[in-house]
KEVEXNU-233968 format. One line per 10 residues: number of its first residue (from 1); for each residue x negated, z negated, y negated of N, C-alpha, C. Coordinates in steps of 0.1 Angstrom, whole numbers. Last residue first. Layout:
<pts>
NUM) X,Z,Y,X,Z,Y,X,Z,Y  ...
</pts>
This chain:
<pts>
401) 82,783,-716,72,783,-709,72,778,-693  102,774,-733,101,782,-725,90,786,-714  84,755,-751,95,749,-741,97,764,-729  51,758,-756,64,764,-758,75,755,-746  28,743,-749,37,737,-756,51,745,-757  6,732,-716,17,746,-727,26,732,-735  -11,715,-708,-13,728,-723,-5,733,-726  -6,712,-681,-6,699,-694,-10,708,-711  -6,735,-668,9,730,-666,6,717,-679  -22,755,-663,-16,754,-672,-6,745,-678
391) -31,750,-636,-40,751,-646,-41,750,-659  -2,762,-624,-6,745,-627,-19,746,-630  -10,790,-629,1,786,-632,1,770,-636  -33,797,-612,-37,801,-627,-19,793,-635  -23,792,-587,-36,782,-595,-38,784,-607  -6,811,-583,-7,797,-579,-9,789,-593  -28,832,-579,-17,831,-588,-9,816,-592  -35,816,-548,-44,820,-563,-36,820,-575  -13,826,-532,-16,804,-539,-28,808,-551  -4,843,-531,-2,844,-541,-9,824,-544
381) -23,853,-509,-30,853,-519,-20,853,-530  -5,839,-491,-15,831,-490,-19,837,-503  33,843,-491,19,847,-488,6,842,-496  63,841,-492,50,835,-481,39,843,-477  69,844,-513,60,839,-521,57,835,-507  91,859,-509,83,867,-515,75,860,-513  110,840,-501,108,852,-488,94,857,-497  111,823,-519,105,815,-512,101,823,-505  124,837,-542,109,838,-542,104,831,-534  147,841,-529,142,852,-530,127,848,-533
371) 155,808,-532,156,815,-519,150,828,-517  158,810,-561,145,801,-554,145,807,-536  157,833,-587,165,829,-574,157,824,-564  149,813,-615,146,821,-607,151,820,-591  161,811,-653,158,805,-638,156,821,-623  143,828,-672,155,818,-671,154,817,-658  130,849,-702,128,836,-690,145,831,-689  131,867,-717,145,870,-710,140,861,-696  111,867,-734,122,859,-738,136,861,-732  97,880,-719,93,864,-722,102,862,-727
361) 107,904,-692,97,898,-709,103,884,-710  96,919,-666,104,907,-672,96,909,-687  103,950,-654,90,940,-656,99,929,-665  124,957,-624,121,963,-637,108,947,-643  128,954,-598,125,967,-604,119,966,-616  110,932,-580,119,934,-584,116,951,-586  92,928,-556,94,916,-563,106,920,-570  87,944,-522,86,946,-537,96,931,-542  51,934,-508,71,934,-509,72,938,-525  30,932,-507,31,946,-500,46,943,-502
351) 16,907,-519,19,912,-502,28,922,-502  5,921,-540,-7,908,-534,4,909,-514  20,940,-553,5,942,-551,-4,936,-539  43,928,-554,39,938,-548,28,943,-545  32,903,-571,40,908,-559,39,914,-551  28,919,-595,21,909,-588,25,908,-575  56,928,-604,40,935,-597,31,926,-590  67,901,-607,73,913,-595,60,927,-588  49,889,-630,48,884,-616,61,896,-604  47,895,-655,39,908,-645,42,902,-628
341) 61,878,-668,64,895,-670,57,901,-660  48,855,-664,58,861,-657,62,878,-658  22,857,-667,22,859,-655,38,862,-655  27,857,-696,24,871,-687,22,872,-678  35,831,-704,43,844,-707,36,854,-697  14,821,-692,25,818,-686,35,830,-687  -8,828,-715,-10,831,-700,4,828,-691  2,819,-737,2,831,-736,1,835,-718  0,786,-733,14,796,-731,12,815,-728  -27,786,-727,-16,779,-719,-5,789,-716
331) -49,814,-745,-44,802,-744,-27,804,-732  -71,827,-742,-59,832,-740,-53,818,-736  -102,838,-758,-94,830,-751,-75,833,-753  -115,874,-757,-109,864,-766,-100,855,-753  -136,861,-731,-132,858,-746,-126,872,-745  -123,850,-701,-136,859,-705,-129,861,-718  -102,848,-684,-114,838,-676,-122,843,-688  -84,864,-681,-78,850,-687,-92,837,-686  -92,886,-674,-84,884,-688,-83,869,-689  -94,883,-647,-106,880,-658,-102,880,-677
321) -72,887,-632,-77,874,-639,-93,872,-648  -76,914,-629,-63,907,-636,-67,892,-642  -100,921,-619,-96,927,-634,-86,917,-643  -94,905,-595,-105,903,-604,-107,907,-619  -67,914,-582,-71,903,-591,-84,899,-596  -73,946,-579,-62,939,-590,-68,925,-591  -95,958,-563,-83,970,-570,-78,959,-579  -100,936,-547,-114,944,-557,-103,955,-568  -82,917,-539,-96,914,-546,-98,925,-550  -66,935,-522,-64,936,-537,-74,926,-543
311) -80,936,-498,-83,946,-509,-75,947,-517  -96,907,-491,-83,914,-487,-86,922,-500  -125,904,-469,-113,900,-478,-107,916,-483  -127,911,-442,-127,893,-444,-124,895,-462  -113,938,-452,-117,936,-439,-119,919,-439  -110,952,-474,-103,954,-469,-104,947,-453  -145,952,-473,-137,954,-481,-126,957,-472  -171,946,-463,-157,932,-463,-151,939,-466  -194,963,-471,-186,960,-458,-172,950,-456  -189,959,-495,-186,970,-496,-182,968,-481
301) -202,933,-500,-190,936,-508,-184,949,-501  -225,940,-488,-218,927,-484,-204,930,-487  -241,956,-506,-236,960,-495,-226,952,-487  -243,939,-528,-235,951,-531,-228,957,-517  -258,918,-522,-245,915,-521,-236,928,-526  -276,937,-494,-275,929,-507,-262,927,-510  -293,915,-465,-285,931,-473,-281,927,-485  -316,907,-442,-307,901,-449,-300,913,-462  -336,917,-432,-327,915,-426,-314,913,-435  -360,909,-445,-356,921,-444,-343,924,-444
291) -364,882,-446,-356,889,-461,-354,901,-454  -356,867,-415,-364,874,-422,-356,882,-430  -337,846,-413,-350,837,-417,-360,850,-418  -304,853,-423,-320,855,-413,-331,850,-423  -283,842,-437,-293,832,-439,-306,835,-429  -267,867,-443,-274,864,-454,-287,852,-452  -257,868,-412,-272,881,-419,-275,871,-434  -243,844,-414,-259,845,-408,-266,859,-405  -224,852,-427,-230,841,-433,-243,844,-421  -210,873,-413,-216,879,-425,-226,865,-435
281) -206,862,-386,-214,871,-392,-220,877,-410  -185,844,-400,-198,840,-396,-206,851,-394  -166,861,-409,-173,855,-420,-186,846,-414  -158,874,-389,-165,883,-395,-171,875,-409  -147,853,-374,-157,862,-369,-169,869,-377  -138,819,-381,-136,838,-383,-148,845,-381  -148,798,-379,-140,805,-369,-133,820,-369  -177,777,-382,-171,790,-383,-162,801,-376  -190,764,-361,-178,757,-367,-171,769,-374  -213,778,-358,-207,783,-345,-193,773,-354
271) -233,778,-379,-226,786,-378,-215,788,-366  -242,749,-373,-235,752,-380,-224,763,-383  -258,761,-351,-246,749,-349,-237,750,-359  -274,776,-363,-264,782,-352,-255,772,-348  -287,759,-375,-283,770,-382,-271,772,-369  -303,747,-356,-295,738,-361,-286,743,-367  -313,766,-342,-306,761,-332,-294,753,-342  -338,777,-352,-329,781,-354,-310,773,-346  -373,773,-352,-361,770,-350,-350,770,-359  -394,794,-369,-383,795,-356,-374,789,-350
261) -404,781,-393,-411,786,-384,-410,787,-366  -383,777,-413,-389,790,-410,-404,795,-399  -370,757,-397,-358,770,-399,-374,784,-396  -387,742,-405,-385,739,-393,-377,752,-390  -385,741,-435,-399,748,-430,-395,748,-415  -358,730,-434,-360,746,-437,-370,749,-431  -362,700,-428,-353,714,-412,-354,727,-417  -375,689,-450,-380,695,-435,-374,703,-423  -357,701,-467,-362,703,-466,-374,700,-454  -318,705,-452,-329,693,-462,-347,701,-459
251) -290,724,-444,-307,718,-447,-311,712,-452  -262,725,-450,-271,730,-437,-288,726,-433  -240,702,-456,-254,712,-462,-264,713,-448  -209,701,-457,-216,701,-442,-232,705,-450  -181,710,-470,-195,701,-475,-208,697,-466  -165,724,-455,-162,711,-459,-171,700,-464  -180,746,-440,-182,736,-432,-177,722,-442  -178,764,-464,-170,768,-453,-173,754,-445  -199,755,-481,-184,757,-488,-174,758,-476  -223,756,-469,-217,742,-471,-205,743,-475
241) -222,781,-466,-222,771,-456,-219,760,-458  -227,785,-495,-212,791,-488,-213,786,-476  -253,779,-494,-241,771,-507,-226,777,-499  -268,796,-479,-263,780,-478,-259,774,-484  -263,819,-489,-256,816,-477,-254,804,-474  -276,812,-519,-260,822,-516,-255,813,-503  -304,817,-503,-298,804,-513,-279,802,-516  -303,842,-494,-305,832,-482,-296,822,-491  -295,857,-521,-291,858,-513,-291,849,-499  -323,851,-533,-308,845,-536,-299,849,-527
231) -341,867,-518,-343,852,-518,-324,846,-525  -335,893,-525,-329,887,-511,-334,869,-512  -339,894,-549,-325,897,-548,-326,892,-534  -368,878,-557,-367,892,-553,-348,886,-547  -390,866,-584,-379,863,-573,-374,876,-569  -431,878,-579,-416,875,-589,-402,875,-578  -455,865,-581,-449,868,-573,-437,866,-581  -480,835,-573,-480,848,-579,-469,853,-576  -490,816,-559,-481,813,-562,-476,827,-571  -515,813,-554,-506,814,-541,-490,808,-547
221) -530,819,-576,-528,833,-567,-515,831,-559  -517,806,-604,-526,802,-594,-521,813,-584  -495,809,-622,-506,814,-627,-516,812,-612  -476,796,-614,-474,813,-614,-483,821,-622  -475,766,-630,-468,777,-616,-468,790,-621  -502,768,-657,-483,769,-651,-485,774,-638  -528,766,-662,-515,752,-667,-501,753,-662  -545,773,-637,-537,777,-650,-532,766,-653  -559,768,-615,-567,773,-621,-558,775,-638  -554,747,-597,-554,742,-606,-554,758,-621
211) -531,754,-564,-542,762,-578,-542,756,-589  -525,725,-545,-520,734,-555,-532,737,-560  -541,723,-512,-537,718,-528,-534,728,-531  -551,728,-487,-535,723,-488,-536,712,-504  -570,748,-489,-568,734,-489,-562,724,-486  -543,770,-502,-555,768,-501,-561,755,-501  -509,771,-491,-521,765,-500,-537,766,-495  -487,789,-476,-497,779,-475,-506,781,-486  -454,788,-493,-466,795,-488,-477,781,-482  -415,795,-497,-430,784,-491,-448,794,-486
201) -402,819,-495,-410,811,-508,-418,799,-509  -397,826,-477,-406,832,-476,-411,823,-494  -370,809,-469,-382,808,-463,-391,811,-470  -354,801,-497,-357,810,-493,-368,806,-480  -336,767,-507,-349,774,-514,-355,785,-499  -323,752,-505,-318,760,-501,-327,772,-508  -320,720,-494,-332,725,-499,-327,740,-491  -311,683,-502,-306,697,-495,-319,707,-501  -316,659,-512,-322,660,-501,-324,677,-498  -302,650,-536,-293,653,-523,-300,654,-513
191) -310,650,-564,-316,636,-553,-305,635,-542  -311,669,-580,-296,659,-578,-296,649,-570  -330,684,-580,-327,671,-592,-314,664,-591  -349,698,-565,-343,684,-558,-338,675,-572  -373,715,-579,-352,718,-575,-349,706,-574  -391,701,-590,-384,709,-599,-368,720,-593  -398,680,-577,-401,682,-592,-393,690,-597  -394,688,-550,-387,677,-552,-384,675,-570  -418,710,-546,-402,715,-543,-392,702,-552  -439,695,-549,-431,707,-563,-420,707,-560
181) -434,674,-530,-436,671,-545,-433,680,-554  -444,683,-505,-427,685,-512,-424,680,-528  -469,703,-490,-464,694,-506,-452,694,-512  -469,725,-481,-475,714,-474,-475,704,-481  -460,746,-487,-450,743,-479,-458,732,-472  -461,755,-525,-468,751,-513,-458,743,-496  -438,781,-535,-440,763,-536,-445,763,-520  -428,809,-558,-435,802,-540,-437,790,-545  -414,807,-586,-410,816,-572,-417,812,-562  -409,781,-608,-419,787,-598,-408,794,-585
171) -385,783,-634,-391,778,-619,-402,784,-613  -378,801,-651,-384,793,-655,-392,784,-648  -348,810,-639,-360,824,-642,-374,810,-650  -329,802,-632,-338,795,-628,-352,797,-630  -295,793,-646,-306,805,-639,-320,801,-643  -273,782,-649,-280,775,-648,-295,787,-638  -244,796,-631,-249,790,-640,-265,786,-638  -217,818,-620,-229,811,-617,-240,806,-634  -186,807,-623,-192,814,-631,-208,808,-623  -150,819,-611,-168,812,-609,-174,819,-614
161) -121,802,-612,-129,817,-616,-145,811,-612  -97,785,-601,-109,791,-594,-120,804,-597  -83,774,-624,-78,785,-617,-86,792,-607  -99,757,-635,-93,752,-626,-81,762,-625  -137,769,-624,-128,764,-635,-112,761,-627  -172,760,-617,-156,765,-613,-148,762,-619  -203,770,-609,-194,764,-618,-181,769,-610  -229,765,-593,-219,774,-596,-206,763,-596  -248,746,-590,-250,756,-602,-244,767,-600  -242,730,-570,-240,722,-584,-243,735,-593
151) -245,746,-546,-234,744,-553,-234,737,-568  -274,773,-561,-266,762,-548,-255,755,-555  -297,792,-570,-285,790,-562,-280,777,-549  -321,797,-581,-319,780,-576,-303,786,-570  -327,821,-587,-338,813,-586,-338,802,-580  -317,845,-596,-311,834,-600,-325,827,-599  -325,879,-611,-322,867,-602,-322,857,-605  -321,908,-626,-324,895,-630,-316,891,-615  -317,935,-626,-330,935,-620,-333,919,-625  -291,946,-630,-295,940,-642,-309,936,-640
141) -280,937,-604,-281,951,-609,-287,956,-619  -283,915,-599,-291,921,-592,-289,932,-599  -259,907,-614,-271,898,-619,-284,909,-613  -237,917,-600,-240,916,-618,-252,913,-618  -243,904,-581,-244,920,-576,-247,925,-592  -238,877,-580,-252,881,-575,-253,892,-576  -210,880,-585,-218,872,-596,-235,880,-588  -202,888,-563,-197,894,-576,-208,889,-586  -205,866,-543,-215,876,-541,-211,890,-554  -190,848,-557,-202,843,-558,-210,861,-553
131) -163,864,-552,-169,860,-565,-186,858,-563  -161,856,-526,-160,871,-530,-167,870,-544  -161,832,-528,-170,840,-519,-172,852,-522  -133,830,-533,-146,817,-542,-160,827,-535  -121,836,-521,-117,844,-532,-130,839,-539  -121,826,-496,-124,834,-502,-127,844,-513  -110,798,-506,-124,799,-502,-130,814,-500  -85,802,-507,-90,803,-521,-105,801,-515  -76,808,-482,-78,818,-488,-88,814,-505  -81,780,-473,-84,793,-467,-91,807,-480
121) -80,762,-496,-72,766,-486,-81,777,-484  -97,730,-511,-92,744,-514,-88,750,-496  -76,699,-514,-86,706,-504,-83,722,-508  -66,686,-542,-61,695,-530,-72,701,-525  -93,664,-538,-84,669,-532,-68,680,-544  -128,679,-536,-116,674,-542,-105,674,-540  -150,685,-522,-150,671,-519,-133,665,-529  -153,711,-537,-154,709,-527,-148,694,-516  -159,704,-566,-145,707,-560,-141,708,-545  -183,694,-566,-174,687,-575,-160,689,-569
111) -196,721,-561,-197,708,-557,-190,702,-557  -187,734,-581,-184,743,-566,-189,727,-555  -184,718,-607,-193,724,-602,-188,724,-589  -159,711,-641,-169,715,-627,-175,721,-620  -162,719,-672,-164,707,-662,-171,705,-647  -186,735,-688,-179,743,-678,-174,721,-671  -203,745,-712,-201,736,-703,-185,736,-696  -227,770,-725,-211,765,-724,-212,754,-712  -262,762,-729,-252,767,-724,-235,763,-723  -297,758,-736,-281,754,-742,-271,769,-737
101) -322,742,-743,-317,753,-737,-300,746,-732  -346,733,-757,-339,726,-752,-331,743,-756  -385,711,-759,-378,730,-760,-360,726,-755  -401,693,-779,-393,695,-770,-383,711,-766  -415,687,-800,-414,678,-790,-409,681,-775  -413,704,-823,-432,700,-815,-430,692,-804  -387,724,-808,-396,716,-816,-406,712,-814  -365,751,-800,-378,744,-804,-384,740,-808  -334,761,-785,-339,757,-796,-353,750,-789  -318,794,-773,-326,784,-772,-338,778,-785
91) -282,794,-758,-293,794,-772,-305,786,-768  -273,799,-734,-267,809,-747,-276,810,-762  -276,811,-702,-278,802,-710,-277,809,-726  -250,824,-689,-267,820,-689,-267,814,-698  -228,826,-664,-230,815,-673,-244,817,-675  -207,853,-643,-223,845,-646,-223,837,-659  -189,870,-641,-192,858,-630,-202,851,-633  -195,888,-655,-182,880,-659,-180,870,-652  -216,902,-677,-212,901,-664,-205,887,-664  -223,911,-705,-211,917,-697,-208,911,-683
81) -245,895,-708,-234,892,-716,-220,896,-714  -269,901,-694,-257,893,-688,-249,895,-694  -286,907,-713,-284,915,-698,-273,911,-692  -295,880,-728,-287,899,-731,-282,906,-722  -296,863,-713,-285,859,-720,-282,875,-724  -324,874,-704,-316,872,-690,-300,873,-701  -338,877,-726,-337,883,-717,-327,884,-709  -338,847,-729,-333,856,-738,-331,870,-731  -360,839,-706,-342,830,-712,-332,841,-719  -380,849,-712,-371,857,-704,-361,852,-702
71) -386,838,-732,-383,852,-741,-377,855,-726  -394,811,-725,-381,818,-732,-377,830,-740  -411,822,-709,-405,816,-698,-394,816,-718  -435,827,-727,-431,836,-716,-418,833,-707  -438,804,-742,-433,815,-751,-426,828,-737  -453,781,-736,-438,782,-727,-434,797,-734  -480,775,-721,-478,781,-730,-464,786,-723  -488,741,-729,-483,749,-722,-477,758,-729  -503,723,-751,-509,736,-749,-499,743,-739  -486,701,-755,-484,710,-763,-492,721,-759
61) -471,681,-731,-486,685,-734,-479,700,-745  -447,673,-731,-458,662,-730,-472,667,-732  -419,684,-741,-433,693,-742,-447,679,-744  -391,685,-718,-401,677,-729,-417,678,-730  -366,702,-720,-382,701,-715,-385,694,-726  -332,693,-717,-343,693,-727,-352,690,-717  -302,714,-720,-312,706,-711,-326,706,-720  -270,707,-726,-282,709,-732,-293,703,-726  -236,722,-727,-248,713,-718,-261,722,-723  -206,720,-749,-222,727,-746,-230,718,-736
51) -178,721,-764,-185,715,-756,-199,721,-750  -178,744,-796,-170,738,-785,-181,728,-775  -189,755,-815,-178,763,-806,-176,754,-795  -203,736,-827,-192,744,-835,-183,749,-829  -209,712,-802,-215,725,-810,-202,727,-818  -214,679,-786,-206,689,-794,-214,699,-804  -230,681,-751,-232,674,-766,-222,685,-772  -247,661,-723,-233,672,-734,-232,669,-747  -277,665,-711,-267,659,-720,-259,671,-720  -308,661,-688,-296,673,-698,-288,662,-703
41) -343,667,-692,-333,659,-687,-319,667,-696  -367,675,-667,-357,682,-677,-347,670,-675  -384,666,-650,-386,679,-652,-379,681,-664  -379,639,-641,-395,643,-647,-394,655,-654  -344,637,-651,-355,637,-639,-367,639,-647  -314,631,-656,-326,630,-662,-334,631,-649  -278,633,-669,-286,632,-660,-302,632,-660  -261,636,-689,-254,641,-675,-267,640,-662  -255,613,-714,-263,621,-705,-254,628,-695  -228,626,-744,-231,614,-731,-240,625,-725
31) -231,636,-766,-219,632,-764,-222,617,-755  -247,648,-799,-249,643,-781,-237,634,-783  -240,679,-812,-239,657,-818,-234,657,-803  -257,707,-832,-252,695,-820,-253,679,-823  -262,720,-853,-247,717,-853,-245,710,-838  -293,716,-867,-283,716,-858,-274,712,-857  -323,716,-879,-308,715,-879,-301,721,-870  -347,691,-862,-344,704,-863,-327,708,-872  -349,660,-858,-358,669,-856,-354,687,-862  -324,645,-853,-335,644,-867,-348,651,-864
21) -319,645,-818,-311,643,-836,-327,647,-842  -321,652,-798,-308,662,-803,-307,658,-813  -341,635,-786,-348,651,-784,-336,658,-795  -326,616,-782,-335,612,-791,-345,627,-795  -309,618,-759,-303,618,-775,-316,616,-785  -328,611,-737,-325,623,-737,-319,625,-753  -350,584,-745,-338,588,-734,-335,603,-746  -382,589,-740,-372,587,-743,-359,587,-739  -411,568,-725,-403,575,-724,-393,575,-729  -451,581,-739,-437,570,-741,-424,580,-733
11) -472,589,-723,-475,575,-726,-461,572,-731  -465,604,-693,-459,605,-709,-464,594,-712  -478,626,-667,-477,611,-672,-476,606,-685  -485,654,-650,-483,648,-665,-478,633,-663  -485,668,-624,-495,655,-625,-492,645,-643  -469,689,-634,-459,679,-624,-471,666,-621  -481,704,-650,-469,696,-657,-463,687,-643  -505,716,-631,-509,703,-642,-496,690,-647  -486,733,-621,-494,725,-615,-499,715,-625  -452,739,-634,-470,742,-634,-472,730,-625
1) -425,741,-639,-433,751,-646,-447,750,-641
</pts>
């Protein structure tokens, strides 16, 4: 948040459960940390509705004037509420001590899965891409940006739905590019090094010091400036570079400033492990080191279509599985029952064979001619379908199922 808040120095430090009791009411009871830095430290903690991650600012100085930075918390949680790829944040509570900002908790992170085995396949790296630039198009259209895109802040559940999370509208948009101290303060909280923060959001400083003149980032001139749809988009390409290169992170913060003042060589290394044509081009328009260049994820979407992905993404499985990704929940079994009833459409839809004639119902399950669905099922976008099946496999209780 500020030039002053990254010189602050706390006379006491707490641990993070000490911000979630006996201050305020509330239906939260801290579970375990999930982590702490100078900036914000977060926990899981139990709500009424279920599991929640709670990140708490700790208000070391009471004059910062935070009223602007959660009215556009609130802001962003309205504007979103239809968009189905996105996680904002859902409440935000305030005390003399501490401000703390609260969102569903999702287990894993596009991180988390990357490095997991079953290695995701081909195609489910698609489907994970198609999404992430689905999530940026909701978000952009709504005139709200992320701010921080990168893997630990896009979630993933265990049929591969992605929700981007953790939006950053709170962060400074420019950071001095002669001082890694802000950059380190307030992105670098996973202490990975990686730094997928926009070229044009490094400026030079006056002096080569930060503007004292305000209490917050984005009060001092060389820092003025609101996030613009193409900075998420560079931050996008290096989270999908690391997604396609098997975890590979394309930058750490001195090879960015090195990125933005012309070398390019390390980028193009990366990019050249990329074996499909049309998804290395379409990964290095998003990461030109000029915003011009770079298109939005509306247009991204619209050039792929039927082309690096396959056009039942946009006509059927994003409608189809969003029913099962977006309230009212749809529990184990109900979802079992309806993949089968719909799996002959399914079918037909995802490879172009027909599956049967007529639609199944749930209580006319019974065994399935394994030789007929081994000819049907060699195809790659049914391993999605797949995934929404063993997702379910420790939750169902019906025997039929």
């Amino acid at each position: 948040m500020g030039n002053q808040l990254v010189g602050v120095a706390p006379s006491q430090i707490f641990p993070v459960e000490h911000y979630l009791t006996g201050s305020f009411e509330s239906d939260l009871q801290y579970e375990s940390s999930m982590g702490s830095t100078r900036f914000l430290k977060v926990a899981r903690a139990k709500s009424d509705e279920g599991l929640v991650v709670v990140k708490v600012f700790v208000k070391h100085d009471p004059s910062l004037p935070l009223e602007q930075h959660l009215d556009k918390i609130e802001y962003i949680k309205k504007n979103l509420a239809n968009a189905v790829n996105c996680l904002p944040f859902q409440r935000v509570l305030t005390t003399e001590r501490a401000c703390l900002i609260i969102r569903e908790y999702v287990k894993h992170s596009l991180y988390d899965r990357v490095s997991t085995r079953p290695f995701l396949t081909v195609i489910e790296k698609k489907w994970i891409t198609f999404q992430i630039l689905c999530a940026m198009h909701q978000c952009h259209k709504q005139k709200i940006c992320h701010g921080d895109i990168k893997l630990e802040n896009i979630m993933i559940t265990a049929w591969n739905w992605i929700l981007l999370s953790d939006f950053a509208s709170f962060k400074p948009t420019y950071l001095p590019e002669d001082n890694p101290a802000d950059y380190s303060f307030f992105f670098d909280t996973s202490r990975r090094r990686t730094c997928y923060i926009a070229p044009e959001r490094f400026v030079k400083s006056a002096s080569g010091e930060s503007k004292p003149d305000g209490p917050l980032v984005g009060d001092g001139p060389c820092y003025t400036g609101n996030l613009q749809p193409e900075m998420d988009i560079f931050s996008a390409g290096c989270a999908l570079l690391e997604l396609w290169t098997e975890g590979t992170a394309p930058f750490e913060f001195s090879q960015l400033l090195a990125y933005r003042r012309g070398e390019v060589e390390l980028v193009n290394k990366h990019l050249e492990c990329i074996e499909d044509d049309r998804l290395r081009s379409l990964l290095a328009s998003m990461l030109s080191p000029n915003p011009r260049q770079r298109k939005s994820a509306e247009i991204y979407l619209d050039q792929e279509r039927g082309k690096l992905f396959p056009e039942y993404f946009y006509s059927f499985l994003q409608s189809y599985l969003q029913m099962f990704s977006t309230i009212p929940i749809v529990f184990a079994d109900e979802k079992i029952q309806r993949l089968y009833s719909d799996i002959d459409q399914i079918v037909k839809i995802v490879t172009g064979k027909d599956g049967g004639d007529e639609e199944r119902q749930p209580e006319e399950m019974g065994p399935i001619n394994l030789e007929k669905a081994k000819q049907l099922f060699d195809n790659d976008g049914l391993i999605l379908i797949t995934a929404v099946v063993t997702s379910c496999i420790r939750a169902v209780t019906d025997q039929l199922s």
